[in-house]
PyMOL Python script that loads the backbone (N, CA, C, O; Angstrom):
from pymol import cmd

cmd.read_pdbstr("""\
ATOM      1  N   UNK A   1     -62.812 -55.418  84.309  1.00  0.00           N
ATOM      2  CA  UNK A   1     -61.682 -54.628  83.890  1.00  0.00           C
ATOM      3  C   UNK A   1     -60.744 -54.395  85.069  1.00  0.00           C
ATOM      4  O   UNK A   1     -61.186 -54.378  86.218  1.00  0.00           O
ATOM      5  N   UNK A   2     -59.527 -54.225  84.809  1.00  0.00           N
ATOM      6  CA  UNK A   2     -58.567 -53.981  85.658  1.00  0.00           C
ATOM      7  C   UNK A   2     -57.961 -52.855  85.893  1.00  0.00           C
ATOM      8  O   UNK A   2     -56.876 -52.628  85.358  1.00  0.00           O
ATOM      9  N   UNK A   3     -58.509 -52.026  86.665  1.00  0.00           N
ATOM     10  CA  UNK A   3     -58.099 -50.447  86.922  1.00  0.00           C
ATOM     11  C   UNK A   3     -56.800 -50.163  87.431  1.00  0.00           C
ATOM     12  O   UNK A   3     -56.263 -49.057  87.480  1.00  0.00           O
ATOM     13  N   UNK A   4     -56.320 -51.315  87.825  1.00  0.00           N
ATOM     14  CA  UNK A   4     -55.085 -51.127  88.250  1.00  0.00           C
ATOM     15  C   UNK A   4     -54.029 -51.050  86.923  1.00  0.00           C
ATOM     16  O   UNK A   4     -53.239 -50.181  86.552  1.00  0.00           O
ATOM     17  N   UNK A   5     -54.237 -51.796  86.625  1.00  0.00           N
ATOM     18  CA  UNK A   5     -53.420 -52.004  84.893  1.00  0.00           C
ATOM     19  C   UNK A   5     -53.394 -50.932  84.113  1.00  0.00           C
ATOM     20  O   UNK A   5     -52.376 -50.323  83.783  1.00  0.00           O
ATOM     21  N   UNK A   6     -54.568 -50.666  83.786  1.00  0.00           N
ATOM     22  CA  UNK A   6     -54.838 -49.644  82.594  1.00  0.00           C
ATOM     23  C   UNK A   6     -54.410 -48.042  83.426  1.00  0.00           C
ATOM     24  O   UNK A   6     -54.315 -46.986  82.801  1.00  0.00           O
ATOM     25  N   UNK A   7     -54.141 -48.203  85.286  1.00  0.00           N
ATOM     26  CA  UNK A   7     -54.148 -47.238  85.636  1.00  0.00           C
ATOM     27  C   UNK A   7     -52.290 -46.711  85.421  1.00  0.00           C
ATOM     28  O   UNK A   7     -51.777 -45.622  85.160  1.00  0.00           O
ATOM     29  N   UNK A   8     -51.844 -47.779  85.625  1.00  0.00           N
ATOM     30  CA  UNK A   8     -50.517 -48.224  85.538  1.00  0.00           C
ATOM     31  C   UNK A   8     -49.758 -47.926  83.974  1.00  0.00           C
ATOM     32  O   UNK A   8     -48.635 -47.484  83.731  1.00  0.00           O
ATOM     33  N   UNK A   9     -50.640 -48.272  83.238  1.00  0.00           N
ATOM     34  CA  UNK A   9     -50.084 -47.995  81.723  1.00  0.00           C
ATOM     35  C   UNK A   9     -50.357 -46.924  81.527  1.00  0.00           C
ATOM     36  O   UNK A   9     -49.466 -46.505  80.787  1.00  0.00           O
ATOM     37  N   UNK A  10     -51.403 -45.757  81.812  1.00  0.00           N
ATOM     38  CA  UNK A  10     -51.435 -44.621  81.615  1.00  0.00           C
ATOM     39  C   UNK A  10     -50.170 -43.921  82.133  1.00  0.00           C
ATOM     40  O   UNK A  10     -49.421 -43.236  81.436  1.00  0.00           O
ATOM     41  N   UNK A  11     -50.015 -44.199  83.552  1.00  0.00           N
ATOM     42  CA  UNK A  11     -48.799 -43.468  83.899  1.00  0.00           C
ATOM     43  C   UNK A  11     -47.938 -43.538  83.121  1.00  0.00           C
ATOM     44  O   UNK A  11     -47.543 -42.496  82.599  1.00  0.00           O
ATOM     45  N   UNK A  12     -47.236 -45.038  82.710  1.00  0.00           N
ATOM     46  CA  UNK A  12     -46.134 -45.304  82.219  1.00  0.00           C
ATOM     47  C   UNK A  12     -46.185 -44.186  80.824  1.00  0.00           C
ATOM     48  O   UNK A  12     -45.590 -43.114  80.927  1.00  0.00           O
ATOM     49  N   UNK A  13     -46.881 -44.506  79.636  1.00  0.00           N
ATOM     50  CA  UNK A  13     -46.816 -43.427  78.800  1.00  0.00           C
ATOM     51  C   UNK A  13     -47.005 -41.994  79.187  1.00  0.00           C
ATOM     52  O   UNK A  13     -46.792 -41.160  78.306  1.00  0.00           O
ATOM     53  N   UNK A  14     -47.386 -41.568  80.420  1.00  0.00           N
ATOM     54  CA  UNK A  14     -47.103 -40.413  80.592  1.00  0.00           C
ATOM     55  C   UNK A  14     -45.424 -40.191  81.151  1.00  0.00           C
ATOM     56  O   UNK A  14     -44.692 -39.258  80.822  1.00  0.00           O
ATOM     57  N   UNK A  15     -45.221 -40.858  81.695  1.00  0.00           N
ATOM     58  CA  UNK A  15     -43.442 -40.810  82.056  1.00  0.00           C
ATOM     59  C   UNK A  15     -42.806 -40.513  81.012  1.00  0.00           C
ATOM     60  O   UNK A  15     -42.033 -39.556  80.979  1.00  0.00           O
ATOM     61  N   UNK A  16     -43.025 -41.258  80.040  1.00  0.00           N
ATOM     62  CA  UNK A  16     -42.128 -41.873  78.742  1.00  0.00           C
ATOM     63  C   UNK A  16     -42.658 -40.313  77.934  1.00  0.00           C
ATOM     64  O   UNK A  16     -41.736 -39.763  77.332  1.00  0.00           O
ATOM     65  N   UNK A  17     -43.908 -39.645  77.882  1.00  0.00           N
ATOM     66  CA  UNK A  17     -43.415 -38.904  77.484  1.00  0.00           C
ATOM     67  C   UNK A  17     -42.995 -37.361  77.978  1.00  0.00           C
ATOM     68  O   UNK A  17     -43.133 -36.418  77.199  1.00  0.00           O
ATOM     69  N   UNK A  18     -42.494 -37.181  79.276  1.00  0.00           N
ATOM     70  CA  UNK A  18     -41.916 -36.363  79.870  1.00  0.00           C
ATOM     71  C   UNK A  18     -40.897 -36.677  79.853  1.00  0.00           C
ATOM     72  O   UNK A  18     -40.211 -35.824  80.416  1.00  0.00           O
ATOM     73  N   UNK A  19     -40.077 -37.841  79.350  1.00  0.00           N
ATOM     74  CA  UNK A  19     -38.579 -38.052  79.258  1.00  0.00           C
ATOM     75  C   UNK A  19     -38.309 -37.813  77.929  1.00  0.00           C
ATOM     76  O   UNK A  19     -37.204 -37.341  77.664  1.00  0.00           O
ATOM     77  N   UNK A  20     -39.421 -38.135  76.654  1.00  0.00           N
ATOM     78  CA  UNK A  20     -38.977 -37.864  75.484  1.00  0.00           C
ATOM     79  C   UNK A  20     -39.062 -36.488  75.731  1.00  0.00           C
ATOM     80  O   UNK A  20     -37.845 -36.310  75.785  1.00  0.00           O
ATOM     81  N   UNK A  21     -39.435 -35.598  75.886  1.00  0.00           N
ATOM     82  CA  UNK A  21     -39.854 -34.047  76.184  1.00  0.00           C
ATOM     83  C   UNK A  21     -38.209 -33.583  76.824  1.00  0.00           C
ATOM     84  O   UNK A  21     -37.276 -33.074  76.203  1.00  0.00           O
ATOM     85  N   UNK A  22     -38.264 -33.847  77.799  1.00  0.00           N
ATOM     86  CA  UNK A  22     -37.003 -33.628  78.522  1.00  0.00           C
ATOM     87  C   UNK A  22     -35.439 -33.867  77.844  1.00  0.00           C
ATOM     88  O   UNK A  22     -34.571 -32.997  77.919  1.00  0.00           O
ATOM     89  N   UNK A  23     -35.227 -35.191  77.171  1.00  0.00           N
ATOM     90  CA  UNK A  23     -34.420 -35.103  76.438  1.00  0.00           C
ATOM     91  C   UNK A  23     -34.532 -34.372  75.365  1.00  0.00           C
ATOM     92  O   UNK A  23     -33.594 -33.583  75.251  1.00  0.00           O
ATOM     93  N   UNK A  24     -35.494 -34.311  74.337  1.00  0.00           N
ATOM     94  CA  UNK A  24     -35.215 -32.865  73.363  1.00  0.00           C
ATOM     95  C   UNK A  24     -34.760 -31.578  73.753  1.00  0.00           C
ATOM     96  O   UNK A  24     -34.070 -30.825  73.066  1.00  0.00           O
ATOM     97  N   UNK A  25     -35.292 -31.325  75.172  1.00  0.00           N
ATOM     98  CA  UNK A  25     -34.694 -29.596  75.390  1.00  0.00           C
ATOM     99  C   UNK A  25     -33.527 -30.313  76.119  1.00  0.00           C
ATOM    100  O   UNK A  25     -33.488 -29.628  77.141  1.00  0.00           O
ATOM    101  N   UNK A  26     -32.704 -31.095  76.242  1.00  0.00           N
ATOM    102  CA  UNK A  26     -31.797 -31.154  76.577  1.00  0.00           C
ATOM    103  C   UNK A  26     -30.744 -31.018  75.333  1.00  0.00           C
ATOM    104  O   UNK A  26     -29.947 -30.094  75.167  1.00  0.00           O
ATOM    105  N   UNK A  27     -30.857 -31.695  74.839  1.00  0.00           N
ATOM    106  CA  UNK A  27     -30.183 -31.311  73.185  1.00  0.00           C
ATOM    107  C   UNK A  27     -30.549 -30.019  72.346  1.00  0.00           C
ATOM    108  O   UNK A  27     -29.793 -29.565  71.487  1.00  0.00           O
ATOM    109  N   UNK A  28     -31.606 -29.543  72.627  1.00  0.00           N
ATOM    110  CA  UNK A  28     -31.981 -28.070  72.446  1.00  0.00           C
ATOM    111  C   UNK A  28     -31.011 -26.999  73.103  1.00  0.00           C
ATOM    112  O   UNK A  28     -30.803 -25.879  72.637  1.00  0.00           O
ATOM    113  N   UNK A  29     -30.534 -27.444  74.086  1.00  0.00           N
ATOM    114  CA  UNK A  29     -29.922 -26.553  75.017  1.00  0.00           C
ATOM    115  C   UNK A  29     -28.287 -26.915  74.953  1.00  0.00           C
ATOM    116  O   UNK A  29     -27.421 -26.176  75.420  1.00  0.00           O
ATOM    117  N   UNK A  30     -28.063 -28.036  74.368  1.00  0.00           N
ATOM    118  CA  UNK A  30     -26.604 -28.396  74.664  1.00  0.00           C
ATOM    119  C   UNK A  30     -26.474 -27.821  72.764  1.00  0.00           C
ATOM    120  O   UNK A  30     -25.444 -27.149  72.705  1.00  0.00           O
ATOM    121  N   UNK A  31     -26.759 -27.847  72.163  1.00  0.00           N
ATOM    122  CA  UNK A  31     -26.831 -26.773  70.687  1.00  0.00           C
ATOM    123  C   UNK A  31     -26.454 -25.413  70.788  1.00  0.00           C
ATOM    124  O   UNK A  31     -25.464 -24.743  70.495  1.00  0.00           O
ATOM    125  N   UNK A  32     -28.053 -25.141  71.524  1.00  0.00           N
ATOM    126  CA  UNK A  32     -27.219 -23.401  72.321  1.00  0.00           C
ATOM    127  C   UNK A  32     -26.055 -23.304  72.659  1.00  0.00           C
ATOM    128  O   UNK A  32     -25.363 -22.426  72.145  1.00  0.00           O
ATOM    129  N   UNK A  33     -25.356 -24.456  73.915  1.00  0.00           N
ATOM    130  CA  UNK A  33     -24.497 -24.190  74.469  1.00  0.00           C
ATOM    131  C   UNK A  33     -23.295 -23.879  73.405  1.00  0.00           C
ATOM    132  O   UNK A  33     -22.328 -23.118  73.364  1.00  0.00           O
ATOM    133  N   UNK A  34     -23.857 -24.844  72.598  1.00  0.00           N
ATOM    134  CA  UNK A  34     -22.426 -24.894  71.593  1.00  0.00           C
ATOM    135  C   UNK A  34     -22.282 -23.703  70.778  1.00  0.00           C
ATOM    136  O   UNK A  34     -21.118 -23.332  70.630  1.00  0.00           O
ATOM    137  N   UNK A  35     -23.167 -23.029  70.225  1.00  0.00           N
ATOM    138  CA  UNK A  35     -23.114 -21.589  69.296  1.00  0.00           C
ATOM    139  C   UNK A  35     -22.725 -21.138  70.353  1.00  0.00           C
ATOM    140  O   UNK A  35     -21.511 -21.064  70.163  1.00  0.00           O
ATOM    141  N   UNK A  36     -23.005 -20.615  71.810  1.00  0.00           N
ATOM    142  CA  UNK A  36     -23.075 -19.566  72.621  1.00  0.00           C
ATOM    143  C   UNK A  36     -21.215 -19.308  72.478  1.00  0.00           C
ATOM    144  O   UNK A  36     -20.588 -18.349  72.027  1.00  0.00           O
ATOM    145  N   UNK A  37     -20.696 -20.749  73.139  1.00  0.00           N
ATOM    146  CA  UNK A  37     -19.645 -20.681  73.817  1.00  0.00           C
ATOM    147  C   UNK A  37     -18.270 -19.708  72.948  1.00  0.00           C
ATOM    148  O   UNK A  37     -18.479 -19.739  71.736  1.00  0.00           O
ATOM    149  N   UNK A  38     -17.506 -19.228  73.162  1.00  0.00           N
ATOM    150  CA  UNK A  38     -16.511 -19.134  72.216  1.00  0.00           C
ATOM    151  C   UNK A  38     -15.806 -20.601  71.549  1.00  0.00           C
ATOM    152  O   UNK A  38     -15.914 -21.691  72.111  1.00  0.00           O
ATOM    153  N   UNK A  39     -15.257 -20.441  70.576  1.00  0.00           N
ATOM    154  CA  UNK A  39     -14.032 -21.478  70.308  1.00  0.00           C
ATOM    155  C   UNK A  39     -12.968 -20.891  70.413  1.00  0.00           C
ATOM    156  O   UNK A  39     -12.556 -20.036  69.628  1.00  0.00           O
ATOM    157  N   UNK A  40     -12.323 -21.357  71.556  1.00  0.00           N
ATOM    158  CA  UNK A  40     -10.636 -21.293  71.918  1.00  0.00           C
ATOM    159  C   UNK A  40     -10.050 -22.532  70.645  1.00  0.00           C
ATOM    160  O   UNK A  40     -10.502 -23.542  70.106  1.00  0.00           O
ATOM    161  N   UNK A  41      -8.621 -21.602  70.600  1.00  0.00           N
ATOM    162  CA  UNK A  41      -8.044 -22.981  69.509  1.00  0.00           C
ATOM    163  C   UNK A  41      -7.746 -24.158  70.474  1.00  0.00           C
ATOM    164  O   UNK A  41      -7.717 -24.016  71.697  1.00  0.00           O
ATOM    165  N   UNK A  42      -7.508 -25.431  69.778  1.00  0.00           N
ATOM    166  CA  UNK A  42      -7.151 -26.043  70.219  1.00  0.00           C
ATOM    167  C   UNK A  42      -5.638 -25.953  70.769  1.00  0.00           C
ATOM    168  O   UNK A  42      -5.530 -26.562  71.834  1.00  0.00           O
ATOM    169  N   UNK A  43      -4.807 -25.539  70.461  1.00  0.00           N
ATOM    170  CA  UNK A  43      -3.544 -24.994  71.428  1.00  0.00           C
ATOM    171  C   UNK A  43      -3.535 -24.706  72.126  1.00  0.00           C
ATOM    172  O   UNK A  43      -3.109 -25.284  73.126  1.00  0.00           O
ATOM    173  N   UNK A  44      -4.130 -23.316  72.057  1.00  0.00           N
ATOM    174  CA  UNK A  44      -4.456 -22.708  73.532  1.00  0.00           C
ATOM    175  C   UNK A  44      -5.063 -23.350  74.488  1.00  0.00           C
ATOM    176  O   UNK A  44      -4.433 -23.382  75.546  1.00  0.00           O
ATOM    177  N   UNK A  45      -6.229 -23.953  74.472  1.00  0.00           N
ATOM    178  CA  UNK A  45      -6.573 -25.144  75.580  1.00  0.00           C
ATOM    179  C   UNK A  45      -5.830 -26.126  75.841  1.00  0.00           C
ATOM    180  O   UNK A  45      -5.699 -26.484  77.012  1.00  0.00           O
ATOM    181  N   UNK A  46      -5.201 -26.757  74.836  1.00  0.00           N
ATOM    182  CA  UNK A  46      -3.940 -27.478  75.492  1.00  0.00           C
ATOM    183  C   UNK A  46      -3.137 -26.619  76.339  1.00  0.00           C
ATOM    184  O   UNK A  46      -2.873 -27.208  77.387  1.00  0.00           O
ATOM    185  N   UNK A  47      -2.664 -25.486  76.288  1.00  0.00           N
ATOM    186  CA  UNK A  47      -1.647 -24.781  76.679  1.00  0.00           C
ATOM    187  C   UNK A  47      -1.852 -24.304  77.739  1.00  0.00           C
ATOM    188  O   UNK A  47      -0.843 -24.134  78.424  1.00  0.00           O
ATOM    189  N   UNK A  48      -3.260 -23.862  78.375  1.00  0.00           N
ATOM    190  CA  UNK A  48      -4.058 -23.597  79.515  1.00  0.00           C
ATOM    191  C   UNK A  48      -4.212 -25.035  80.392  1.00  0.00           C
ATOM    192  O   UNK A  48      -3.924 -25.079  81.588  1.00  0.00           O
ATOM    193  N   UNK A  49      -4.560 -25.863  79.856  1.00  0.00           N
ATOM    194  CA  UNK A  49      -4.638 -27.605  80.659  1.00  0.00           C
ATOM    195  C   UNK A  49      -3.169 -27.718  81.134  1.00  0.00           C
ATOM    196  O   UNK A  49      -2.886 -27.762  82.332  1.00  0.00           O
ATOM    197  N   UNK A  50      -2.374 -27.756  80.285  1.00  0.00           N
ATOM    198  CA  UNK A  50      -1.163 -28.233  80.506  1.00  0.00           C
ATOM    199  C   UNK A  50      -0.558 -27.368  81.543  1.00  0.00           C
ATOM    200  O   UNK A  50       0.217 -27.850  82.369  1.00  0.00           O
ATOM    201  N   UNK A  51      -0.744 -26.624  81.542  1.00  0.00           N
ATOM    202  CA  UNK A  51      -0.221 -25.161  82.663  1.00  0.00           C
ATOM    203  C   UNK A  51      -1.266 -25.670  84.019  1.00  0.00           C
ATOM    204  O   UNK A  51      -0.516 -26.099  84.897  1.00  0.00           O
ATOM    205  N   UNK A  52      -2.064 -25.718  84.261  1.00  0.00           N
ATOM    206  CA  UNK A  52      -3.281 -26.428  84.951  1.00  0.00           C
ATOM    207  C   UNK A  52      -2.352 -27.250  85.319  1.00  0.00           C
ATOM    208  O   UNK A  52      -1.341 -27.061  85.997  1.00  0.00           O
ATOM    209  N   UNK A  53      -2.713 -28.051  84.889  1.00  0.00           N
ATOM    210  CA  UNK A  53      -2.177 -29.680  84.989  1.00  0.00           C
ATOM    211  C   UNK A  53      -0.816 -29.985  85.913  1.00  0.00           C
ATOM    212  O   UNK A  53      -0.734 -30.915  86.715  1.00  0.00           O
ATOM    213  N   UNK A  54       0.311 -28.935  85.614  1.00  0.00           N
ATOM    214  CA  UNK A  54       1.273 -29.233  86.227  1.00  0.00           C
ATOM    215  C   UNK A  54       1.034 -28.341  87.528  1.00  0.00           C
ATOM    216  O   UNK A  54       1.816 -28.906  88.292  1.00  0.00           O
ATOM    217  N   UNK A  55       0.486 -27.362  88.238  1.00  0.00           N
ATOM    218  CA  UNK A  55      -0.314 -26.280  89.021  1.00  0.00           C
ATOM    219  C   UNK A  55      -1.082 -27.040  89.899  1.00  0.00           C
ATOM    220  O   UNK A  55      -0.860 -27.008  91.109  1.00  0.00           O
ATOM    221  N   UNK A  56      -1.943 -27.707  89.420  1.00  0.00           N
ATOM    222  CA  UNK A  56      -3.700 -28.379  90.169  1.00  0.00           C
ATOM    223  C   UNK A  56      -3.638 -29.583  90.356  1.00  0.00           C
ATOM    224  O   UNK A  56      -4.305 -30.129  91.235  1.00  0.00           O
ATOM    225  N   UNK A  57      -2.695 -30.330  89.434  1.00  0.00           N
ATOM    226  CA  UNK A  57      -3.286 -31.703  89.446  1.00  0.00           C
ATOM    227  C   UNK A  57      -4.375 -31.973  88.599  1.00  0.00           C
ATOM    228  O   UNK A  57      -5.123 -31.085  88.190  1.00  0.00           O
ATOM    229  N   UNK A  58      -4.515 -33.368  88.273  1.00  0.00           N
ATOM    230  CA  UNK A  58      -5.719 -34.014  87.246  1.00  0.00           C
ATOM    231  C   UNK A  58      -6.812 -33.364  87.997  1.00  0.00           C
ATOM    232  O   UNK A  58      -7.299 -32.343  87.512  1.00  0.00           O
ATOM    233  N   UNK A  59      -7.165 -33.724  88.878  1.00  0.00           N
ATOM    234  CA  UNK A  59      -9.011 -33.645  89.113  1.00  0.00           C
ATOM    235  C   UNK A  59      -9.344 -32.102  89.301  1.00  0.00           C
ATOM    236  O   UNK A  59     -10.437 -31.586  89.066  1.00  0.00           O
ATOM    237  N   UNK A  60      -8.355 -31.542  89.706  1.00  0.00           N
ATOM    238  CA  UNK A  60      -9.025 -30.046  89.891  1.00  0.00           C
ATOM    239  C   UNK A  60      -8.477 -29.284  87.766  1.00  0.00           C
ATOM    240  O   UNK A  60      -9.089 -28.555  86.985  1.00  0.00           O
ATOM    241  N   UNK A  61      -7.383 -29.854  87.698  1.00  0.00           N
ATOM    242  CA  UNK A  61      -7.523 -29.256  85.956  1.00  0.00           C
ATOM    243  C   UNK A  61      -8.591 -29.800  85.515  1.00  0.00           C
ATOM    244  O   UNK A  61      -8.748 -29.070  84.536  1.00  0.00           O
ATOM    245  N   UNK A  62      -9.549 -30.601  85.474  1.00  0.00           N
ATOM    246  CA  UNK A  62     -10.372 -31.175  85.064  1.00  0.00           C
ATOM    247  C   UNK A  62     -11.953 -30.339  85.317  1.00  0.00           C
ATOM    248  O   UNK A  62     -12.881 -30.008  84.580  1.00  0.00           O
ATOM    249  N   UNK A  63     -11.668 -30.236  86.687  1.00  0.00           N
ATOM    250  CA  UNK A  63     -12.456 -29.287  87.238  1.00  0.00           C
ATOM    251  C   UNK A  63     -12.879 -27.929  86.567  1.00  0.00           C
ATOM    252  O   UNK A  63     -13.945 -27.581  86.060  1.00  0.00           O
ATOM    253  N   UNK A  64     -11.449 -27.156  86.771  1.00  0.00           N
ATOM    254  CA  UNK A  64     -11.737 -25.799  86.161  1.00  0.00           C
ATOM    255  C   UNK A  64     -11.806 -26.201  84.474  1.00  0.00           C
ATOM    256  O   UNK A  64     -12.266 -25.274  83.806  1.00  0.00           O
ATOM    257  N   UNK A  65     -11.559 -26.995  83.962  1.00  0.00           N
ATOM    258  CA  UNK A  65     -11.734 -26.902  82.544  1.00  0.00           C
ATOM    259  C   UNK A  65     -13.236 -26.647  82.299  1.00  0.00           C
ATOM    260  O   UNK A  65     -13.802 -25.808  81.599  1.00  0.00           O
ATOM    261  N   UNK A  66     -13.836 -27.904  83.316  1.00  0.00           N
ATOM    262  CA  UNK A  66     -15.528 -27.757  83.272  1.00  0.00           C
ATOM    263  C   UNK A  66     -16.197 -26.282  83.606  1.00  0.00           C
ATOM    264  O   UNK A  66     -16.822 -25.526  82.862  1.00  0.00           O
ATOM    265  N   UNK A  67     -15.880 -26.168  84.828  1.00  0.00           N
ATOM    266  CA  UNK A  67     -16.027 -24.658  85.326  1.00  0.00           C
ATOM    267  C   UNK A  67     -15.756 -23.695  84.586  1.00  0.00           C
ATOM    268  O   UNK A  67     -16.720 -22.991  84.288  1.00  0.00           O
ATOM    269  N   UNK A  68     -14.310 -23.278  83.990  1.00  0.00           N
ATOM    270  CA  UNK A  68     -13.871 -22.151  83.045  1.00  0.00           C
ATOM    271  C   UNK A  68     -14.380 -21.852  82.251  1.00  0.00           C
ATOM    272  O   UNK A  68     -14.920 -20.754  82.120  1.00  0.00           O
ATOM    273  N   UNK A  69     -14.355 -23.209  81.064  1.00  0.00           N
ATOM    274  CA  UNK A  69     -14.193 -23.257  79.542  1.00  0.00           C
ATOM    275  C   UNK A  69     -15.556 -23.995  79.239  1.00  0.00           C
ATOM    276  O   UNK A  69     -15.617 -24.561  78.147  1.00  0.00           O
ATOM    277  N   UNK A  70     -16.880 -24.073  80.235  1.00  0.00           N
ATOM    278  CA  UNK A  70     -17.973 -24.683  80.130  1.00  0.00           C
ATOM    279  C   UNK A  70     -17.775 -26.137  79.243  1.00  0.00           C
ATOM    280  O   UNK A  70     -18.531 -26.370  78.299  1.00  0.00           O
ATOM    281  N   UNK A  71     -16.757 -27.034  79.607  1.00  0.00           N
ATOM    282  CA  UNK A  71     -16.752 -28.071  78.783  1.00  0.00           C
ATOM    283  C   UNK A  71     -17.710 -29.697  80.001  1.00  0.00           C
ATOM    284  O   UNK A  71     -17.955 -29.815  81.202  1.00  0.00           O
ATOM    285  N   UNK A  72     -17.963 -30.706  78.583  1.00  0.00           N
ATOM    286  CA  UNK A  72     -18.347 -31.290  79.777  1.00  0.00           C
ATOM    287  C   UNK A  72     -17.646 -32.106  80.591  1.00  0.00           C
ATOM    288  O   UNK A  72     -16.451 -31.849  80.734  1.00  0.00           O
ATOM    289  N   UNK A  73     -18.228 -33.261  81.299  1.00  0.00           N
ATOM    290  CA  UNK A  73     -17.967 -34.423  82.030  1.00  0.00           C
ATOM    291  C   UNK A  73     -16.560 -35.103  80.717  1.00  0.00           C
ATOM    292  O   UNK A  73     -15.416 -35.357  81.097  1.00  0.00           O
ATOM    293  N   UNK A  74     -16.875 -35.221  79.706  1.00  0.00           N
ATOM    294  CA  UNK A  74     -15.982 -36.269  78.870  1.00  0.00           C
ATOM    295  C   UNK A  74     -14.764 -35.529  78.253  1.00  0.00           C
ATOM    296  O   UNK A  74     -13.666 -36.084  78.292  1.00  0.00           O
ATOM    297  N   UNK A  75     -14.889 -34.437  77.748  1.00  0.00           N
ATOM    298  CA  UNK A  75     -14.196 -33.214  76.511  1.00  0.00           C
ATOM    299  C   UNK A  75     -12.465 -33.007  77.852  1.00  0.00           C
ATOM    300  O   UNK A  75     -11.294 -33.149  77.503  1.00  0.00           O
ATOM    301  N   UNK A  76     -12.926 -32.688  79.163  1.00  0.00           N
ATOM    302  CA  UNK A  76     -11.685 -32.437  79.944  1.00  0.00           C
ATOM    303  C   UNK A  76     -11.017 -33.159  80.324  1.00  0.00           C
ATOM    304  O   UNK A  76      -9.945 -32.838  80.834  1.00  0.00           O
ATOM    305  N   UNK A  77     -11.449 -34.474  80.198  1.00  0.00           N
ATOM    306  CA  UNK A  77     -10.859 -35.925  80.634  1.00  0.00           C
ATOM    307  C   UNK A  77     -10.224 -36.245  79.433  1.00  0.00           C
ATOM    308  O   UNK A  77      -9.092 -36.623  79.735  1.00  0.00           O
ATOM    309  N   UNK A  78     -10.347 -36.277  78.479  1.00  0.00           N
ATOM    310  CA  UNK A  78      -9.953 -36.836  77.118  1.00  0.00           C
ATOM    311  C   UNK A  78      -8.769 -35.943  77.047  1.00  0.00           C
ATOM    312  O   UNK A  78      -7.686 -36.513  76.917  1.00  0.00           O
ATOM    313  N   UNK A  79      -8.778 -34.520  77.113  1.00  0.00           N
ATOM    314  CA  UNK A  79      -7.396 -33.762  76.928  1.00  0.00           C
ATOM    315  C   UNK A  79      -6.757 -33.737  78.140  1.00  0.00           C
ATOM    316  O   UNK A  79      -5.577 -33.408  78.255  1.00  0.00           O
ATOM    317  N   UNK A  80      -7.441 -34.055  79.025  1.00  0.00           N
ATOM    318  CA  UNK A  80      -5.948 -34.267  80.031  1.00  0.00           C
ATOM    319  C   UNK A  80      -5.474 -35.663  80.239  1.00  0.00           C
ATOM    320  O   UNK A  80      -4.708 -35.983  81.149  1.00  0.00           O
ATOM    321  N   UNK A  81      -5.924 -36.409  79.427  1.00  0.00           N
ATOM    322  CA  UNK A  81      -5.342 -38.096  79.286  1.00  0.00           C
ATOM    323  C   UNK A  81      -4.332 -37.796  78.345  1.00  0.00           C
ATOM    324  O   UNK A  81      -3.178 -38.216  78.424  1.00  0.00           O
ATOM    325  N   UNK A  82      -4.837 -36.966  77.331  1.00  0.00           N
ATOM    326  CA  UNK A  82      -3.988 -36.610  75.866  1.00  0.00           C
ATOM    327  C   UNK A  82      -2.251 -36.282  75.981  1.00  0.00           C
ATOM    328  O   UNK A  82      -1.283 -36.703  75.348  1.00  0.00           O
ATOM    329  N   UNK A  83      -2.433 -35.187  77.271  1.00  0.00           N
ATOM    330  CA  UNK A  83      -1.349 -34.798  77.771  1.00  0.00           C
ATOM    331  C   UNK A  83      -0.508 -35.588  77.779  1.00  0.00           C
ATOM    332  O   UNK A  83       0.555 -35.545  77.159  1.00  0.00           O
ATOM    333  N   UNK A  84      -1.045 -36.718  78.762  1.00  0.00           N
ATOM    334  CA  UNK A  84      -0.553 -37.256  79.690  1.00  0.00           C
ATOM    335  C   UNK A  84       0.446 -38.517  78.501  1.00  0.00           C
ATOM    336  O   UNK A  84       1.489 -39.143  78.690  1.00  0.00           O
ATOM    337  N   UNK A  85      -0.310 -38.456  77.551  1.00  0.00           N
ATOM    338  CA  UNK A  85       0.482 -39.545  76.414  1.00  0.00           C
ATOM    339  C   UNK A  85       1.365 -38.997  75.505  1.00  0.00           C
ATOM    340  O   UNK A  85       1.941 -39.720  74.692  1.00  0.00           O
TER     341      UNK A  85
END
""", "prot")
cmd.dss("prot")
cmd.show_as("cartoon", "prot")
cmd.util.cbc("prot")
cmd.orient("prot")
């Protein structure tokens, strides 16, 4: 028998399932995030970006959008491209 192998595949399914584990409370938690947060209208966050925007510049409006308005990596990029069209 090969102890190395079978020692090797044990790990692997143990990885695999601390990542399936890990991604569920990650979506567990990005759910929360979403009830927790308020909803600003969509105007008003335009109207706050856009005020930003001409103030900060792209990367820091982008910034505080994340920071402020707890949005993520994609949601502040998309409306300040929006602007921009």
């Amino acid at each position: 028998m090969n102890w190395g192998l079978i020692t090797s595949l044990i790990l692997n399914l143990v990885f695999l399932m601390i990542i399936f584990v890990q991604s569920n409370k990650i979506n567990v938690l990005r759910e929360e995030n979403k009830k927790s947060l308020p909803n600003e209208k969509n105007d008003e966050l335009m109207a706050v970006a856009n005020k930003k925007l001409k103030t900060l510049g792209t990367i820091k409006t982008i910034k505080f959008l994340r920071e402020e308005k707890g949005m993520s990596m994609v949601d502040p990029k998309q409306l300040v491209d929006a602007l921009y069209d």
